[in-house]
SELUM-552168 format. One record per residue (C-alpha): x, y, z; chain. Coordinates in nm, 2 decimals. Layout:
[atom [X Y Z] A] ...
END
This chain:
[atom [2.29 -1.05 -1.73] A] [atom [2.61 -1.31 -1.67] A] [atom [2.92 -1.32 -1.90] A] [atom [3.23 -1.10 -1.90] A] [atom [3.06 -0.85 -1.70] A] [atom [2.90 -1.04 -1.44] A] [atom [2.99 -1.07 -1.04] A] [atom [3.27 -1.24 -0.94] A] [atom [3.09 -1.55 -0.81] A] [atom [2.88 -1.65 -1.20] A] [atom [3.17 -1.71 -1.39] A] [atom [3.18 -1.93 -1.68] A] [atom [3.34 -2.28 -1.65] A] [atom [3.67 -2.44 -1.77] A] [atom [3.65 -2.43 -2.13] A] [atom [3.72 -2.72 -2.44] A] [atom [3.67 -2.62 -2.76] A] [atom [3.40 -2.83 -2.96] A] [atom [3.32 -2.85 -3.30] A] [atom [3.04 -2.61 -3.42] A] [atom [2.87 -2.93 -3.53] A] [atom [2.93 -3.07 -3.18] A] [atom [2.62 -3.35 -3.08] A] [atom [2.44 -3.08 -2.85] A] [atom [2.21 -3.43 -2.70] A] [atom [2.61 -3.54 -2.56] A] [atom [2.65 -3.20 -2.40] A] [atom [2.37 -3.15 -2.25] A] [atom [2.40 -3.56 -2.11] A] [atom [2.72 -3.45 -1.95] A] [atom [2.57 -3.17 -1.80] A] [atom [2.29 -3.33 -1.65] A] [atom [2.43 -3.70 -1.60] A] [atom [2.80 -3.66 -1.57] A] [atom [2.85 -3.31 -1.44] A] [atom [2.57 -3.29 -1.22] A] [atom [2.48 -2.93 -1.29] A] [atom [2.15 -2.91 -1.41] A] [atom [1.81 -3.09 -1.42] A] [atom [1.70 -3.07 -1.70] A] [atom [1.81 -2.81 -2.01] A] [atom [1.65 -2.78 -2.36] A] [atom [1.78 -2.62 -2.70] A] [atom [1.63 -2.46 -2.97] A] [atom [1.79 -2.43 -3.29] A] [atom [1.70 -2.19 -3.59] A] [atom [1.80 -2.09 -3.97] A] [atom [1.73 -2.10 -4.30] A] [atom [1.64 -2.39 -4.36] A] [atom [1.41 -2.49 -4.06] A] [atom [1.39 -2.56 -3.73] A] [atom [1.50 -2.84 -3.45] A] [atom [1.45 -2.92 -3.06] A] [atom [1.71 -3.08 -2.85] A] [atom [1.58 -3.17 -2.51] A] [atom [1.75 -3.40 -2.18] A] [atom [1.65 -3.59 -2.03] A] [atom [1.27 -3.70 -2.17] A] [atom [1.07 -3.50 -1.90] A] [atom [1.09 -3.21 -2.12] A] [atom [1.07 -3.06 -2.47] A] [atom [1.02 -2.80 -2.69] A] [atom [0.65 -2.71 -2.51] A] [atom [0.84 -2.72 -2.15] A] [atom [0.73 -2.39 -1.99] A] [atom [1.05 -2.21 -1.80] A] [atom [1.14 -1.90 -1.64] A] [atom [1.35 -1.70 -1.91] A] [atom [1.44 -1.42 -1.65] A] [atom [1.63 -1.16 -1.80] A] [atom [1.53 -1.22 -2.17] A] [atom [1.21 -1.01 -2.09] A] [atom [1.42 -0.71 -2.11] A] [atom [1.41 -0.76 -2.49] A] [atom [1.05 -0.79 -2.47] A] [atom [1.01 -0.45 -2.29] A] [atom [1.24 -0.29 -2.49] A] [atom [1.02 -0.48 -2.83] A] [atom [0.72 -0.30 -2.65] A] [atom [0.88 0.08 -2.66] A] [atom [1.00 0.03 -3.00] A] [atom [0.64 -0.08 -3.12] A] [atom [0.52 0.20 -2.95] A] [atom [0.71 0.46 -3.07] A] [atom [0.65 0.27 -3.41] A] [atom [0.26 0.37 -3.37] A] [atom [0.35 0.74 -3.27] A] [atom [0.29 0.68 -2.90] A] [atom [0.58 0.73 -2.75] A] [atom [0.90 0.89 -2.84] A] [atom [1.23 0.77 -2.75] A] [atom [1.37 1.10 -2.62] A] [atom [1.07 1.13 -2.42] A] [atom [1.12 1.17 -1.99] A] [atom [0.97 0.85 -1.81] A] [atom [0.85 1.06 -1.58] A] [atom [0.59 1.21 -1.84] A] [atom [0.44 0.89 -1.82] A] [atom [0.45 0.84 -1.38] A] [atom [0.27 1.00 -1.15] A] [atom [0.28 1.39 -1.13] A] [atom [0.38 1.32 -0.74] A] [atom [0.68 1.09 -0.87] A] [atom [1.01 1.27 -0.83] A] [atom [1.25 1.13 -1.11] A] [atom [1.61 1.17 -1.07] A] [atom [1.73 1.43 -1.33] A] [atom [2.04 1.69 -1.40] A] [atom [1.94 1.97 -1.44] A] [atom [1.75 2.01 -1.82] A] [atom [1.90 1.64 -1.90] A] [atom [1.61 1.36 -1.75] A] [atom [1.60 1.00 -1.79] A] [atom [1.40 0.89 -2.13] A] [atom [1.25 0.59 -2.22] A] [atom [1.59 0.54 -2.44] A] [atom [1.82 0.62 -2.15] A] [atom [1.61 0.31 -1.98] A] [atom [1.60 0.05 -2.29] A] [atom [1.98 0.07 -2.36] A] [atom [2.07 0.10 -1.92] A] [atom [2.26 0.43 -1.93] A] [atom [2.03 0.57 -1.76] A] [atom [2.22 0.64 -1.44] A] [atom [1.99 0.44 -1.21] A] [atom [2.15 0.14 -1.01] A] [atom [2.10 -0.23 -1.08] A] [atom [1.88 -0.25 -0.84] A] [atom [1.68 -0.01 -0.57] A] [atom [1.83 0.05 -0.24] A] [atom [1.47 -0.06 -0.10] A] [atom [1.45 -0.37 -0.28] A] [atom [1.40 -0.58 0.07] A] [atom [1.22 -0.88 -0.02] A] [atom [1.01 -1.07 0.30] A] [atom [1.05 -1.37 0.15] A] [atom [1.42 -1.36 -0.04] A] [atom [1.36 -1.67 -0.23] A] [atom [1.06 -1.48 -0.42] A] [atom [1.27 -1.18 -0.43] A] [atom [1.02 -0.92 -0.67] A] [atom [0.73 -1.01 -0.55] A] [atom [0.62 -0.71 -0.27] A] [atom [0.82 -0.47 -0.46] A] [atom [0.52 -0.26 -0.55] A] [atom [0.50 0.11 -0.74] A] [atom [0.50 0.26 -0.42] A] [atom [0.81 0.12 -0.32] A] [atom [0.96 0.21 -0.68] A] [atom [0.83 0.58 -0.70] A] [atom [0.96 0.65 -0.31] A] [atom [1.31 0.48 -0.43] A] [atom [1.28 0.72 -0.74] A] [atom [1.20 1.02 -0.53] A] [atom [1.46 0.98 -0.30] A] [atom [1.78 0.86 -0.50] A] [atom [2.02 1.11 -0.62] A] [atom [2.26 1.00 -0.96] A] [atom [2.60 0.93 -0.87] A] [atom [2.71 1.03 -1.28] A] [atom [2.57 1.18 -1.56] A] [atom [2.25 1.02 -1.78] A] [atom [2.39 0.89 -2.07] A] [atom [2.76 0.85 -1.99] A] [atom [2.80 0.51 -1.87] A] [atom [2.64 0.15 -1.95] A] [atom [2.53 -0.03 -1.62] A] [atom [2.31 -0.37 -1.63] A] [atom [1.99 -0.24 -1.42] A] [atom [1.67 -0.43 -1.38] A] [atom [1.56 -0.16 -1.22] A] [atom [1.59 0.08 -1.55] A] [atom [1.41 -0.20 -1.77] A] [atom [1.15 -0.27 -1.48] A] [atom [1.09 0.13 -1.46] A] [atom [1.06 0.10 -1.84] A] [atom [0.79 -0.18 -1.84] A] [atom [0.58 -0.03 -1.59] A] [atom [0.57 0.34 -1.74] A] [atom [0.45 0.18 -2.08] A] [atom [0.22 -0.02 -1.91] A] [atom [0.09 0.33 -1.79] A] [atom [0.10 0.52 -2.12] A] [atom [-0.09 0.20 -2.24] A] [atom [-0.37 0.21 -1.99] A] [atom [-0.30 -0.16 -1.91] A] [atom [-0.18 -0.43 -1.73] A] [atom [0.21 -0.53 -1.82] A] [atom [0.13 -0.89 -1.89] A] [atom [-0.17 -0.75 -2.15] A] [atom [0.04 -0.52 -2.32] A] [atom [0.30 -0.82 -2.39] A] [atom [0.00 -1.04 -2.50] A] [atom [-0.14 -0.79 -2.71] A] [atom [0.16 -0.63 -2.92] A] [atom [0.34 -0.92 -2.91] A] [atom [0.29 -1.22 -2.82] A] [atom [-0.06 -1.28 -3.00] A] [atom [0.13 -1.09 -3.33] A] [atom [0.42 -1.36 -3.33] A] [atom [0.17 -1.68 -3.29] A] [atom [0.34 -1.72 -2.89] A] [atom [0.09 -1.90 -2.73] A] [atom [0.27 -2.09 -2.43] A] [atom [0.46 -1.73 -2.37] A] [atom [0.32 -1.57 -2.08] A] [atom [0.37 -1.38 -1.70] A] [atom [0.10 -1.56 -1.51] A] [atom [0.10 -1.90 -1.55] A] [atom [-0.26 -2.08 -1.67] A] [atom [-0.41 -2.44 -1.53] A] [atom [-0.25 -2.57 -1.88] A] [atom [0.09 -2.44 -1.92] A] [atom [0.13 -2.48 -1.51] A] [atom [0.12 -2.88 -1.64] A] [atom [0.40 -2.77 -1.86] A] [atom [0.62 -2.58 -1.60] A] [atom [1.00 -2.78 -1.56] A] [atom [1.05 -2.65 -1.19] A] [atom [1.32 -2.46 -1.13] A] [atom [1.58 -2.59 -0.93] A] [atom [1.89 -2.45 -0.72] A] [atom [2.27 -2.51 -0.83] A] [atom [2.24 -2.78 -0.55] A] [atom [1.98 -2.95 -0.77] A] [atom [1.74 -2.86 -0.48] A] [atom [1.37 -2.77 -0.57] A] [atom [1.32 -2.37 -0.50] A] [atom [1.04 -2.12 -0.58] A] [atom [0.92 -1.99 -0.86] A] [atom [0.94 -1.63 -0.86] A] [atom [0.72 -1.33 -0.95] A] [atom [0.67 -1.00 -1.01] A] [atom [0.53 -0.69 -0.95] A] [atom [0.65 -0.32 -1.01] A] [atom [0.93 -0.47 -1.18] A] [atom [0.80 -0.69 -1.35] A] [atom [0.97 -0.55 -1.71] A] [atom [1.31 -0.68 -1.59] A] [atom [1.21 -1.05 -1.55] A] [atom [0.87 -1.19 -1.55] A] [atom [0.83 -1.41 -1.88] A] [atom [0.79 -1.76 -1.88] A] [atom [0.82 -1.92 -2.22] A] [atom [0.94 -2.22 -2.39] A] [atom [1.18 -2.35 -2.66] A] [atom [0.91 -2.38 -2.93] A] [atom [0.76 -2.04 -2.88] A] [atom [1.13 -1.90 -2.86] A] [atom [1.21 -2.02 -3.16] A] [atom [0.93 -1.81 -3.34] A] [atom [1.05 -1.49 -3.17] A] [atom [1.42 -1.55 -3.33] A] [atom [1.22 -1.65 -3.65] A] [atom [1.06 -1.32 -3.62] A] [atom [1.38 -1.14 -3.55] A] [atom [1.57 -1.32 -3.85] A] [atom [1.33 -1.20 -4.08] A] [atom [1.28 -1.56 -4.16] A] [atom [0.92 -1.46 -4.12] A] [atom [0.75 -1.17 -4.19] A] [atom [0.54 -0.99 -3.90] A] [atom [0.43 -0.69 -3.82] A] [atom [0.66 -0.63 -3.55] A] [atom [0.92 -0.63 -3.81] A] [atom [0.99 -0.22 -3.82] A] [atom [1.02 -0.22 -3.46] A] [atom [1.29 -0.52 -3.44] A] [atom [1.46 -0.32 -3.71] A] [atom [1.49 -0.05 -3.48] A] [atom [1.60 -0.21 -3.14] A] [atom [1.93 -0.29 -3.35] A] [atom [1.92 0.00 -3.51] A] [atom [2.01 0.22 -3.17] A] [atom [2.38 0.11 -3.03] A] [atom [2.65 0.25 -2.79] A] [atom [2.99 0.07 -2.64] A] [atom [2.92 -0.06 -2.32] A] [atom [3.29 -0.08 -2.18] A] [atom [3.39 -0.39 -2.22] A] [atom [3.57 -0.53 -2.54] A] [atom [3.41 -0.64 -2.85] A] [atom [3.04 -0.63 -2.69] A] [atom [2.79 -0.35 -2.77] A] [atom [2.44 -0.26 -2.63] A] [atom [2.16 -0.23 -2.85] A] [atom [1.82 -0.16 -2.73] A] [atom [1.83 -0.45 -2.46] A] [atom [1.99 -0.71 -2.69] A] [atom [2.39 -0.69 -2.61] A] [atom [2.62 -0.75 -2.93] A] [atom [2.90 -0.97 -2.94] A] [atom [3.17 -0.81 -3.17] A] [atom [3.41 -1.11 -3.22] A] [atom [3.54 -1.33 -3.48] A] [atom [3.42 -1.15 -3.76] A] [atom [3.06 -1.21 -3.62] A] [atom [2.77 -0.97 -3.52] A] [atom [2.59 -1.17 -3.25] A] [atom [2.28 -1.01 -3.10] A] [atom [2.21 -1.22 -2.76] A] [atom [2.06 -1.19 -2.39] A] [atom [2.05 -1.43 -2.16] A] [atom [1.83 -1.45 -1.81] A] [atom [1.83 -1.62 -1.45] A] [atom [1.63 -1.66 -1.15] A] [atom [1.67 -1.89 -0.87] A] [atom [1.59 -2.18 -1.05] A] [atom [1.65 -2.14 -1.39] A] [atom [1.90 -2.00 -1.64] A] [atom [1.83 -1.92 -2.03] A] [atom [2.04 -1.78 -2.35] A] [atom [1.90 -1.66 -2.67] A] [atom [2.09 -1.51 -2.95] A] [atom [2.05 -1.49 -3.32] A] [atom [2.34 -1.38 -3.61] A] [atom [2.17 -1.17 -3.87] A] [atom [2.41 -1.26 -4.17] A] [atom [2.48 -1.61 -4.11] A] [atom [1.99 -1.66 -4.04] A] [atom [2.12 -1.88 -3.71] A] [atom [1.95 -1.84 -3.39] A] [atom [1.94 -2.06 -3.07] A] [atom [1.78 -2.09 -2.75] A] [atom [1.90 -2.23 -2.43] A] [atom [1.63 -2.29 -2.14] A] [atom [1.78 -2.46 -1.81] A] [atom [1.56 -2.56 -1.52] A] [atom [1.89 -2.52 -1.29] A] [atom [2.07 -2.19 -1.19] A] [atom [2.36 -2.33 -1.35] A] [atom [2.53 -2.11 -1.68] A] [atom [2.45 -2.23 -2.03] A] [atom [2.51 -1.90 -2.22] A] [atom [2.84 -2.11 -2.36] A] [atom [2.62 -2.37 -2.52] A] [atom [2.40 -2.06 -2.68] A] [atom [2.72 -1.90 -2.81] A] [atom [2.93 -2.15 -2.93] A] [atom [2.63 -2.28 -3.12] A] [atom [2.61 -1.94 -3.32] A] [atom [3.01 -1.91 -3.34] A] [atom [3.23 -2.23 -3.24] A] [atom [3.51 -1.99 -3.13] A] [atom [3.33 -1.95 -2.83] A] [atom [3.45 -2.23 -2.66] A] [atom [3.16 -2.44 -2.45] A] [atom [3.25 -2.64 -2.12] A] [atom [3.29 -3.01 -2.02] A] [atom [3.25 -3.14 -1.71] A] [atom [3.36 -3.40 -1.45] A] [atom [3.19 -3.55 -1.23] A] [atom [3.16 -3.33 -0.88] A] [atom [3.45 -3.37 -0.64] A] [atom [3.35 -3.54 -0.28] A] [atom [3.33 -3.30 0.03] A] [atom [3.58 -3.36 0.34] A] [atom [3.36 -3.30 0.69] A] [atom [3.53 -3.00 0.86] A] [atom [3.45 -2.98 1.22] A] [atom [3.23 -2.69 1.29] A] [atom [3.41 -2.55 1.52] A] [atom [3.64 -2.47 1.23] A] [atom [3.37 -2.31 0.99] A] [atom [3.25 -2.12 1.23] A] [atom [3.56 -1.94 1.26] A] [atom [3.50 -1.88 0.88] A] [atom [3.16 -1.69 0.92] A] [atom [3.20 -1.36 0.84] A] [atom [3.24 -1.07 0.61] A] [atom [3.51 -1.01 0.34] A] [atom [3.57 -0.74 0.15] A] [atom [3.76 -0.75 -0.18] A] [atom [3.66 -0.38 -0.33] A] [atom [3.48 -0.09 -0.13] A] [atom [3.15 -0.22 -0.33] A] [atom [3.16 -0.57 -0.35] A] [atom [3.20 -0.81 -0.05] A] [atom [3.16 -1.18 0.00] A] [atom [2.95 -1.29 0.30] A] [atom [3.09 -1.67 0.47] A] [atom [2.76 -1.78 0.68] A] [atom [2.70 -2.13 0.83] A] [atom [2.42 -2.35 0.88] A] [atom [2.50 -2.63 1.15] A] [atom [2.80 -2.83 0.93] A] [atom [2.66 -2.65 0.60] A] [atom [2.93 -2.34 0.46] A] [atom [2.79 -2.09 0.23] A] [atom [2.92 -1.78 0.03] A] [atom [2.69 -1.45 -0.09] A] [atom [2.86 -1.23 -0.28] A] [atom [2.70 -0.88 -0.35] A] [atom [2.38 -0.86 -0.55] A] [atom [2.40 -1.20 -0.55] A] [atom [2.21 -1.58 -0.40] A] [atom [2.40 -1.77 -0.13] A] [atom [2.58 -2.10 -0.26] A] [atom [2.69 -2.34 -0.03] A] [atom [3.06 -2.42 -0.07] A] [atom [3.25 -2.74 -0.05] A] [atom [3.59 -2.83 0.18] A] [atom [3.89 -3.03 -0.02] A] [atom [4.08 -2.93 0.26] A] [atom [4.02 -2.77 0.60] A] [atom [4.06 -2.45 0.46] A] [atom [4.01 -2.52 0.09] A] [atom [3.62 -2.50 -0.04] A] [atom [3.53 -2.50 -0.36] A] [atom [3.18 -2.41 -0.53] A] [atom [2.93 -2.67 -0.73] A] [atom [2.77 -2.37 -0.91] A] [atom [3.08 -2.24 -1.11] A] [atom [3.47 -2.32 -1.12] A] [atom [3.56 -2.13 -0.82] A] [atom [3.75 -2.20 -0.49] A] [atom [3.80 -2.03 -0.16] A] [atom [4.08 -2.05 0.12] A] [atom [4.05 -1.90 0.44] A] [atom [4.33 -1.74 0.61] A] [atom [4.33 -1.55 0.94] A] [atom [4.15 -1.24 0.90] A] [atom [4.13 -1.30 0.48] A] [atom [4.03 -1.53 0.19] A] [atom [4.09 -1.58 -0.10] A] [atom [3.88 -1.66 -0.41] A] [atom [4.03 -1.88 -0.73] A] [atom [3.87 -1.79 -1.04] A] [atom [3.90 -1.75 -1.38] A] [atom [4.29 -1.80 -1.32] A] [atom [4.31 -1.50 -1.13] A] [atom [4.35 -1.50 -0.71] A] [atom [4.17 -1.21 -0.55] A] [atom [4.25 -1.13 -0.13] A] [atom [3.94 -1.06 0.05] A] [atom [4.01 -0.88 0.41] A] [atom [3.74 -0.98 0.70] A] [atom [3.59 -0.67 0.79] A] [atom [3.34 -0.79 1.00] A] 
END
């Protein structure tokens, strides 16, 4: 989840304001060829009246396969509503009726988490476990196995009450996914296959890649445009797994538009049908799909990112518009996504990448260190030989850029960074926050 409530460090980028009509194949050019951000990007396009593929450059299309990240937490949350469509499951019911008997879940008293408290992430659990140490950080979900999720469980104690506050957690969804999987009797990846995406015709939608759609995977490819891993899943696998593309996508929205008829069709009724304020103005949470309250518009919409790849989808019920963005970069197109459903959300332009002074290293390595800007959030400055980088919390390392010997500026977003003794600063989103070094 980016936008609004995102970290510090994914912000969006300096805005224009394009016409809703706006040639999407000239964005995306000046995202690829003039901006430099991303690879390769393709969108998806949906109403009424049919359907249509935009794709740059030529090395992909609408059958491109790409990691869609954080959209699978629609998918899990699709799963419990089918489920509890069938008589399964009920929403009020305690994940732990469906874990191990030996699985301590965090509770209050009489109140436990329910599958609910998980789908719409006021659950009370963090956005991640405390144990989540990857070996290999580039492939960051991949040993985190259901031992490693029930001893978190066992062990964590909630810091407020279930129920009371939104908070973002793909380790609520992820606990979700793998306690239907449970209740189910099967694997995660069958369940998906099985309730959904056989039922909406999704054929190129899967978790584990096959010989053929490997063929068809866009690689995935840092904000430096560098080649990085794919990632994969295990315990967690509800939060993130999916790879899909534009074309199967674009049957999903169909199916959630009511623009055709299947028979998951009750239980997309009811994902929207469940929704509480989340916090922050003008967006609502549904069951996993977050609603944009602005301009007169209902937008229902997720978005997704791994390491090498960003994605948007969204759909407006009353206006039968959907869209789908897929990016083989980690570089933010939710703006493309949303000002195609609503061109009041304005969608960014950008120039072509400013050129990097060499700062001695002596100099940056006077840098390297930690910086603290709230009691939770902190900004790590590391070096590699004459290579800068900054890690914010819950967050990948990006290198950073000099303009100056103590100006930097990041590739990834619209951000810059000067150093003082003992402090920095970050620039962002018109706003300049201190950072002290603590360490």
């Amino acid at each position: 989840m980016k936008i609004v409530y995102k970290s510090v460090l994914i912000a969006m980028a300096p805005m224009i304001a394009l016409a809703a009509s706006g040639d999407l194949h000239d964005i995306l050019v000046n995202r690829v060829d003039e901006g430099k951000k991303a690879v390769s990007i393709v969108v998806g396009t949906i109403n009424a009246n049919g359907r249509a593929v935009t794709a740059y450059p030529s090395t992909v299309d609408g059958d491109s396969v790409f990691e869609i990240g954080s959209i699978t937490k629609v998918f899990t949350s699709l799963l419990l509503a089918d489920m509890v469509e069938r008589g399964e499951v009920k929403l009020d019911d305690p994940v732990a009726k469906f874990l191990p008997a030996s699985v301590k879940v965090p509770s209050q008293g009489p109140r436990q988490i329910t599958l609910l408290d998980l789908s719409m992430q006021i659950s009370g659990l963090p956005r991640l476990p405390s144990n989540l140490k990857p070996a290999d950080p580039a492939n960051p979900y991949v040993d985190y196995t259901p031992q490693k999720l029930y001893d978190f469980l066992s062990g964590y104690t909630l810091t407020r009450d279930i129920g009371s506050k939104y908070e973002y957690s793909n380790l609520a969804v992820g606990l979700l996914g793998h306690a239907l999987a449970l209740k189910a009797g099967m694997s995660y990846e069958e369940l998906l296959r099985k309730r959904i995406f056989e039922p909406l015709g999704m054929t190129s939608t899967t978790v584990t890649l096959t010989p053929a759609l490997q063929k068809r995977l866009a690689m995935g490819h840092g904000a430096d445009l560098a080649p990085v891993k794919n990632w994969d899943f295990d315990a967690l696998a509800g939060c993130g797994a999916i790879r899909s593309t534009a074309n199967d996508m674009l049957e999903f929205l169909a199916a959630n538009l009511d623009l055709t008829d299947t028979p998951l069709k009750a239980a997309m009724h009811r994902m929207r049908s469940m929704q509480k304020e989340t916090g922050v103005a003008d967006l609502d949470i549904a069951m996993a799909w977050h609603i944009w309250k602005k301009y007169g518009d209902t937008i229902y919409w997720h978005n997704g990112g791994t390491y090498g790849y960003r994605s948007f989808t969204g759909f407006d019920l009353a206006k039968k518009t959907g869209v789908v963005v897929l990016c083989n970069t980690f570089h933010d197109i939710d703006d493309i996504g949303l000002h195609w459903l609503e061109p009041q959300f304005t969608i960014a332009k950008f120039d072509a990448p400013k050129p990097a002074l060499a700062v001695d290293p002596k100099i940056l390595g006077t840098y390297v260190g930690e910086y603290r800007l709230t009691p939770t959030f902190s900004i790590a400055i590391t070096r590699d030989e004459n290579h800068l980088y900054a890690q914010a919390t819950g967050q990948p390392r990006f290198e950073i850029f000099a303009s100056k010997p103590n100006e930097f500026f990041l590739k990834v977003v619209d951000a810059q960074i000067t150093f003082e003794e003992g402090s920095l600063t970050l620039h962002q989103g018109g706003r300049d926050q201190k950072a002290t070094k603590v360490k």
